[in-house]
C-alpha positions in Angstrom: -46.5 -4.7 -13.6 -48.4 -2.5 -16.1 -45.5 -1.2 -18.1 -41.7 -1.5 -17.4 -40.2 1.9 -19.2 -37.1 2.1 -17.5 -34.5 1.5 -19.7 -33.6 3.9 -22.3 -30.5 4.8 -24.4 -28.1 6.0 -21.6 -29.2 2.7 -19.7 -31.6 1.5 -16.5 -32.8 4.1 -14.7 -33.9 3.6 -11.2 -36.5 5.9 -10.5 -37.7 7.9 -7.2 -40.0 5.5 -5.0 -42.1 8.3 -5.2 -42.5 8.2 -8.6 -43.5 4.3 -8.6 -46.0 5.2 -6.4 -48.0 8.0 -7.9 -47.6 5.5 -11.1 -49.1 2.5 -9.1 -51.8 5.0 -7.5 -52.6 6.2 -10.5 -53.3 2.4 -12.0 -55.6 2.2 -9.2 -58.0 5.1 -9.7 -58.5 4.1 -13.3 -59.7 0.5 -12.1 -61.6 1.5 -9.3 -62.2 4.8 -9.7 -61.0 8.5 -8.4 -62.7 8.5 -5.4 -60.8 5.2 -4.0 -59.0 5.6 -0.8 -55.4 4.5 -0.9 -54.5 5.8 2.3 -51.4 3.9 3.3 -53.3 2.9 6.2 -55.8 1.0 4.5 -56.0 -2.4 2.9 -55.8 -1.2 -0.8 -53.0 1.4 0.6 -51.3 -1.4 1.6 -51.2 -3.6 -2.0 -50.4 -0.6 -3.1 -47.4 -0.5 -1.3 -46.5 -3.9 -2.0 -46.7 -3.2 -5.5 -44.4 0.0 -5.4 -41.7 -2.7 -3.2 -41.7 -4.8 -5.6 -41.4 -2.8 -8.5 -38.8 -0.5 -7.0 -36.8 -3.3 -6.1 -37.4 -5.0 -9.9 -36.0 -1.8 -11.1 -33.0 -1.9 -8.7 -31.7 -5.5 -8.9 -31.8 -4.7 -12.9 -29.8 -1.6 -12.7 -27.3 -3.6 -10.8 -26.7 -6.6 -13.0 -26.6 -3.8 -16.0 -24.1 -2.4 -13.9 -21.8 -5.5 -13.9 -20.5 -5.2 -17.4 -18.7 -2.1 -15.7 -15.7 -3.5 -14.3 -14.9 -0.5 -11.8 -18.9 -1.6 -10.5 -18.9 -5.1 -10.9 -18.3 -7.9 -8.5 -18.5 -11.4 -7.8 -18.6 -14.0 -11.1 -19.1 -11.2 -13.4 -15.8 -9.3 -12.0 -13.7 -12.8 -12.5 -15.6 -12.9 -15.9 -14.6 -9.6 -17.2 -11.1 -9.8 -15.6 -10.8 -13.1 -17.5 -11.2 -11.3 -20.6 -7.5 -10.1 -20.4 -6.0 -13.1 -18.2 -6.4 -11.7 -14.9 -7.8 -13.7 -11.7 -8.6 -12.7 -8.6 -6.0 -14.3 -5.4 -7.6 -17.7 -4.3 -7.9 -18.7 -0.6 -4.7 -20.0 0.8 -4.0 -22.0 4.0 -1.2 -20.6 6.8 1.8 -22.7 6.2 4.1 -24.5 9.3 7.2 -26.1 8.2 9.7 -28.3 10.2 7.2 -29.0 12.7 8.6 -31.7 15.2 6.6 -34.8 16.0 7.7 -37.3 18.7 6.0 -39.9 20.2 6.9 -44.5 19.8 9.3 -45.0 17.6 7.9 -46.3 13.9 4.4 -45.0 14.9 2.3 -43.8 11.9 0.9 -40.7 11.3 -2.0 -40.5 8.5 -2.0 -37.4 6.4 -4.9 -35.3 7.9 -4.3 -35.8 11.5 -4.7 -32.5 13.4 -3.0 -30.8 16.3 -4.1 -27.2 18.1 -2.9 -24.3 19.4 -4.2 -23.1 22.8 -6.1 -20.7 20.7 -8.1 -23.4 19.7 -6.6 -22.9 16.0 -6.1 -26.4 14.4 -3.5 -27.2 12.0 -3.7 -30.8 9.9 -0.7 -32.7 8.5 -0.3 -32.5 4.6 1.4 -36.5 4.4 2.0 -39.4 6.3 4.6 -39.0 9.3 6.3 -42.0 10.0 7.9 -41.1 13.8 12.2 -42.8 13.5 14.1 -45.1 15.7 14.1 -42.2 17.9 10.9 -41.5 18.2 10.9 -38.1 16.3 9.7 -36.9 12.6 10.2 -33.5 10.8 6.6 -32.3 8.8 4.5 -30.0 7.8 0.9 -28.9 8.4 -1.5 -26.4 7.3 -4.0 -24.9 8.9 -7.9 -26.4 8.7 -9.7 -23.2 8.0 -8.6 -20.7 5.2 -7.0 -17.6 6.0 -4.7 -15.2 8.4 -4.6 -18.4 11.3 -1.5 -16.9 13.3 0.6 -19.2 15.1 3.8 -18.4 16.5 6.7 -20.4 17.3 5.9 -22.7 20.0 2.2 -21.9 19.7 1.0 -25.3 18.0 1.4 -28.0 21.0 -1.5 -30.3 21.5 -2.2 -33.4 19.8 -5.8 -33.2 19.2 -6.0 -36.5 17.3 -6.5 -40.3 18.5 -3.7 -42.0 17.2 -1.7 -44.3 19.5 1.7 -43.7 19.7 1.9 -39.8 18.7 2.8 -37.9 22.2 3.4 -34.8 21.6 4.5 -31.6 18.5 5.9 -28.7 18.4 6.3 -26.0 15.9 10.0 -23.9 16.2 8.9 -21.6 13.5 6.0 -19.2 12.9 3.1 -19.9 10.3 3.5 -18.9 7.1 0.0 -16.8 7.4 -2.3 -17.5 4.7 -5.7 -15.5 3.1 -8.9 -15.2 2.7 -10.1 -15.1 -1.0 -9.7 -11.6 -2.8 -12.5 -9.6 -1.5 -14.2 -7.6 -4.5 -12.8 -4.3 -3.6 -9.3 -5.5 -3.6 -10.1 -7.1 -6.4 -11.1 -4.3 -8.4 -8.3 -1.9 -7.6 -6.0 -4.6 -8.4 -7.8 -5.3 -11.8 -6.8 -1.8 -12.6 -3.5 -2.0 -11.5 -2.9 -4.9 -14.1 -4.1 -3.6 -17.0 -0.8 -2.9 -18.8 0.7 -6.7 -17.8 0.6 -7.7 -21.3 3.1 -5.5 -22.5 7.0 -4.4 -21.4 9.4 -1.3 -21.5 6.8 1.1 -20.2 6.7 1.8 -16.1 2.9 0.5 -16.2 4.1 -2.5 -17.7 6.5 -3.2 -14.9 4.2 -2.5 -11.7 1.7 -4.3 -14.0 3.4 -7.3 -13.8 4.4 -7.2 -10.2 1.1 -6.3 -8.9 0.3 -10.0 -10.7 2.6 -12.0 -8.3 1.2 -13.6 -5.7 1.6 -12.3 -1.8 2.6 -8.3 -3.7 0.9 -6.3 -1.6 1.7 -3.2 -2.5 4.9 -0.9 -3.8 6.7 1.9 -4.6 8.2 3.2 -8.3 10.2 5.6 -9.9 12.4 6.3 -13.0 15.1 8.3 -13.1 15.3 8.9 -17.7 18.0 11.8 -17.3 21.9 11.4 -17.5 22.7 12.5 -14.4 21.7 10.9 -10.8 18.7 11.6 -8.9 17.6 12.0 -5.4 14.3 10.9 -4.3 13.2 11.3 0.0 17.4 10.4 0.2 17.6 7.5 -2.4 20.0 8.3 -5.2 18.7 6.8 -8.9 21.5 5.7 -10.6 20.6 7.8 -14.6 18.6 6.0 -17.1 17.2 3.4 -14.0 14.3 2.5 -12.1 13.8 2.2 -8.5 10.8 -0.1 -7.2 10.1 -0.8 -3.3 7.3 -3.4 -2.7 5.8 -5.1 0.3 5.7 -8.9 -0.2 6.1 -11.6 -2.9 8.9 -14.2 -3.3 12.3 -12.3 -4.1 12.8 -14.8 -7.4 9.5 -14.0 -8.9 9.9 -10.3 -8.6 13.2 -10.3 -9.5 12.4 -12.2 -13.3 9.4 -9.8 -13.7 11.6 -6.6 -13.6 14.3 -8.5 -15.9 11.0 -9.6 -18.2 9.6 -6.3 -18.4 11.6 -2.8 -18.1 13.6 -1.4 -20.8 16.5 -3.3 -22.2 20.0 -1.3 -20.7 18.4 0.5 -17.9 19.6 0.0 -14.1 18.0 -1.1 -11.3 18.5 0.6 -7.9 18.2 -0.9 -4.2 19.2 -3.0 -1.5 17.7 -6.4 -2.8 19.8 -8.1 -5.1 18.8 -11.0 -7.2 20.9 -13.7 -10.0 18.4 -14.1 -12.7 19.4 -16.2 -16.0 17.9 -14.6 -19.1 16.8 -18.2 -21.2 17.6 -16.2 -24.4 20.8 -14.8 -24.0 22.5 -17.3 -20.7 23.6 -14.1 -19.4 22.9 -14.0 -15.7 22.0 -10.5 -14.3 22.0 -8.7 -11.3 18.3 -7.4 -10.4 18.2 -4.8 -7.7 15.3 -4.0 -5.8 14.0 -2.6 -2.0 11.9 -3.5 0.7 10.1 -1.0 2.7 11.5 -0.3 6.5 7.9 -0.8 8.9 6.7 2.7 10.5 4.8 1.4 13.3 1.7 3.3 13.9 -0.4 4.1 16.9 -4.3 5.6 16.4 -6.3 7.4 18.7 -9.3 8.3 18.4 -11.7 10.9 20.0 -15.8 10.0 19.4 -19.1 11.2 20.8 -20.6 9.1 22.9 -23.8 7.4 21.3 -25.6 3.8 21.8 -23.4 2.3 19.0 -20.5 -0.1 19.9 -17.5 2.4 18.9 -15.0 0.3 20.9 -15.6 -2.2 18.4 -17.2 -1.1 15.6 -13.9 2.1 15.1 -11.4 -0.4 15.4 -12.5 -2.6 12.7 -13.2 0.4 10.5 -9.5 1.2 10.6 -8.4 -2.3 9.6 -10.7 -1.8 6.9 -9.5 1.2 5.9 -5.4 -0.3 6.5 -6.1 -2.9 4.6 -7.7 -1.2 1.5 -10.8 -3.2 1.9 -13.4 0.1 1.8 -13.9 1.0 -2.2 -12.2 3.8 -3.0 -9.2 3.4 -0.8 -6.1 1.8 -1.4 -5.2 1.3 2.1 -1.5 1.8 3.9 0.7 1.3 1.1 4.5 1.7 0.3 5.1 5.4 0.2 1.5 6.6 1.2 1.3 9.1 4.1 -0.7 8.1 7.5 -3.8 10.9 7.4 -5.8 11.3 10.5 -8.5 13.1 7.9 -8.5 9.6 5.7 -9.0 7.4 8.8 -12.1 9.6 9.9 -13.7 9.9 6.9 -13.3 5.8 6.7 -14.9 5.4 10.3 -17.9 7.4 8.8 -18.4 5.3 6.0 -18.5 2.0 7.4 -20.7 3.9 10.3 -22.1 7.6 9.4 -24.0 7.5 12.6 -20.6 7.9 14.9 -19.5 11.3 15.1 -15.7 11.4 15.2 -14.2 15.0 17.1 -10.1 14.1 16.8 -8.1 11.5 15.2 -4.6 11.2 16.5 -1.9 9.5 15.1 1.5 8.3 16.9 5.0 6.5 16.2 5.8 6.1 19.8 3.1 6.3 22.1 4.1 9.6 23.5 4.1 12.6 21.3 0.3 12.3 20.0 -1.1 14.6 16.6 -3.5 15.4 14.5 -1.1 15.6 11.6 -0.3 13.8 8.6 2.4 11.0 9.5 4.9 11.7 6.0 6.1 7.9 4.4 8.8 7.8 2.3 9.3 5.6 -1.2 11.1 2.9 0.8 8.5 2.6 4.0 5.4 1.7 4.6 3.0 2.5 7.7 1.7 -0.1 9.7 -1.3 0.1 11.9 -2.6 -3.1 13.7 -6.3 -3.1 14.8 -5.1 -3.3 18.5 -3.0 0.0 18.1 -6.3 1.5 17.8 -7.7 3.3 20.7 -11.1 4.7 21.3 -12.2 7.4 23.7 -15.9 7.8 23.9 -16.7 12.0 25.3 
């Protein structure tokens, strides 16, 4: 490259292929002259194009790793770099959990830690110690699954022995998995980055939600103060005066409970339907910590598309799992509180696919009485719309 010129004060400029091109062009007819034909057609047309390629994408791949200093931008190591700056991570990869699953088989056989059993799905699950079967020819364990992430098994579901160990006949799980994750996508990562940015401090309401959206497995939540001296009604929840009210979706009840003691204002109230017994280490006092959990509004989708060569009858429902999940930038996804919007779930459709053109989104609670308007959530629910709730008619 002749000369590399763009980066200046306000940063690194990308600059119009077009542009390159005329530059590159213009390098040309000095060298070999004006009357040199660099019709794109021809072989010095096509090193020139080359050149422009790989100078455009020079200038590109340096604006982005400018760009990951910005922590709204960045992603990958540089996001868990910047993030670490203040003591934040992003959520790791965890395993789907199955507890007081029943083995049975020869009395006194052994079962190494490690050995697998499946689902009829196909989904295997390993155990995480030894399982010595008793005198009667049963064992209580656990296992976990093989892979990382949201591996569903319900109760019953787990039921083949899948490994080659003499004596072990058959197991059984009476519970469902504890589902675990895939590792913190950047997008979640990012809005959840912001979210934290007040957890090293206490008293003030970003503090609090600060410190809860830290916790492991909180998904998302709901918060209000009520400051004056009289009591306060919010979508039919009375606030008790000076008191905050928080509803959140996931995390152990313990841990949330010893955040809110840890960080609101000393002598306010709490208000809800949860209620924990923390011990404050200072004082010995035990308190009462009150919080809710959001009632599920099940939500049905149906959706009205053009017909075209794309895939919509797959490519629409995974959009709206995106979109559910808070996994497309710029959306937060179904949270506790937030209204269901039919206009929100096309314009998410058209930005995982702009080429599918979208006439009518419909939204339900109860399969019969379809609409195109805005499903209202209140500060103690949360809307829940599964990927197979999702229908697609093609006109």
């Amino acid at each position: 490259m002749a000369e590399y010129n763009y980066i200046n004060s306000t940063g690194v400029i990308v600059p119009d292929t077009a542009d390159i091109r005329q530059q590159v062009e213009s390098e040309y007819r000095a060298v070999f002259g004006q009357d040199i034909n660099l019709s794109p057609e021809t072989p010095q047309g096509v090193l020139v194009t080359m050149e422009v390629e790989s100078r455009d994408a020079i200038a590109r791949n340096n604006a982005e790793v400018a760009n990951q200093i910005n922590p709204n931008i960045a992603g990958g190591i540089f996001l868990d770099g910047i993030w670490a700056l203040m003591g934040g991570a992003r959520f790791g990869a965890t395993h789907s959990i199955l507890t007081g699953v029943v083995f049975s088989g020869i009395p006194k056989t052994l079962i190494k830690a490690g050995s697998i059993a499946e689902t009829d799905n196909g989904d295997k699950f390993i155990t995480t110690a030894v399982i010595i079967l008793g005198a009667d020819g049963t064992a209580i364990g656990s296992m976990r699954a093989l892979e990382f992430g949201a591996v569903i098994c319900p109760a019953g579901a787990l039921n083949k022995v899948a490994s080659d160990i003499l004596g072990w006949e058959t197991v059984s799980n009476p519970a469902d998995a504890v589902v675990g994750r895939l590792t913190e996508s950047d997008v979640s990562a990012r809005r959840r980055r912001i979210r934290t940015l007040a957890i090293n401090t206490v008293s003030v309401n970003a503090a609090i939600t600060s410190a809860l959206y830290a916790l492991e497995d909180v998904v998302s939540l709901s918060f209000h103060e009520n400051y004056t001296d009289d009591p306060q009604t919010v979508d039919g929840i009375t606030l008790k005066p000076h008191s905050i009210y928080v509803c959140i979706e996931g995390g152990d009840d313990m841990a949330i409970a010893k955040e809110l003691l840890r960080t609101k204002t000393v002598g306010a109230g709490y208000n809800g339907n949860v209620i924990v017994e923390v011990e404050d280490k200072i004082s010995g006092q035990t308190y009462e910590v009150n919080f809710d959990r959001p009632d599920i509004i099940v939500t049905l989708c149906r959706v009205t598309v053009r017909r075209s060569t794309l895939d919509a009858q797959t490519i629409i429902p995974n959009a709206v799992e995106m979109f559910t999940a808070g996994e497309i930038d710029g959306e937060g996804g179904l949270e506790v509180g937030r209204e269901v919007s039919p206009f929100e779930i096309s314009a998410a459709i058209n930005s995982v696919e702009p080429r599918l053109f979208v006439t009518k989104v419909e939204l339900s609670t109860d399969s019969e009485n379809w609409s195109t308007d805005v499903i209202p959530i209140k500060i103690n629910q949360v809307a829940k719309l599964n990927k197979s709730a999702v229908q697609v008619l093609i006109v």
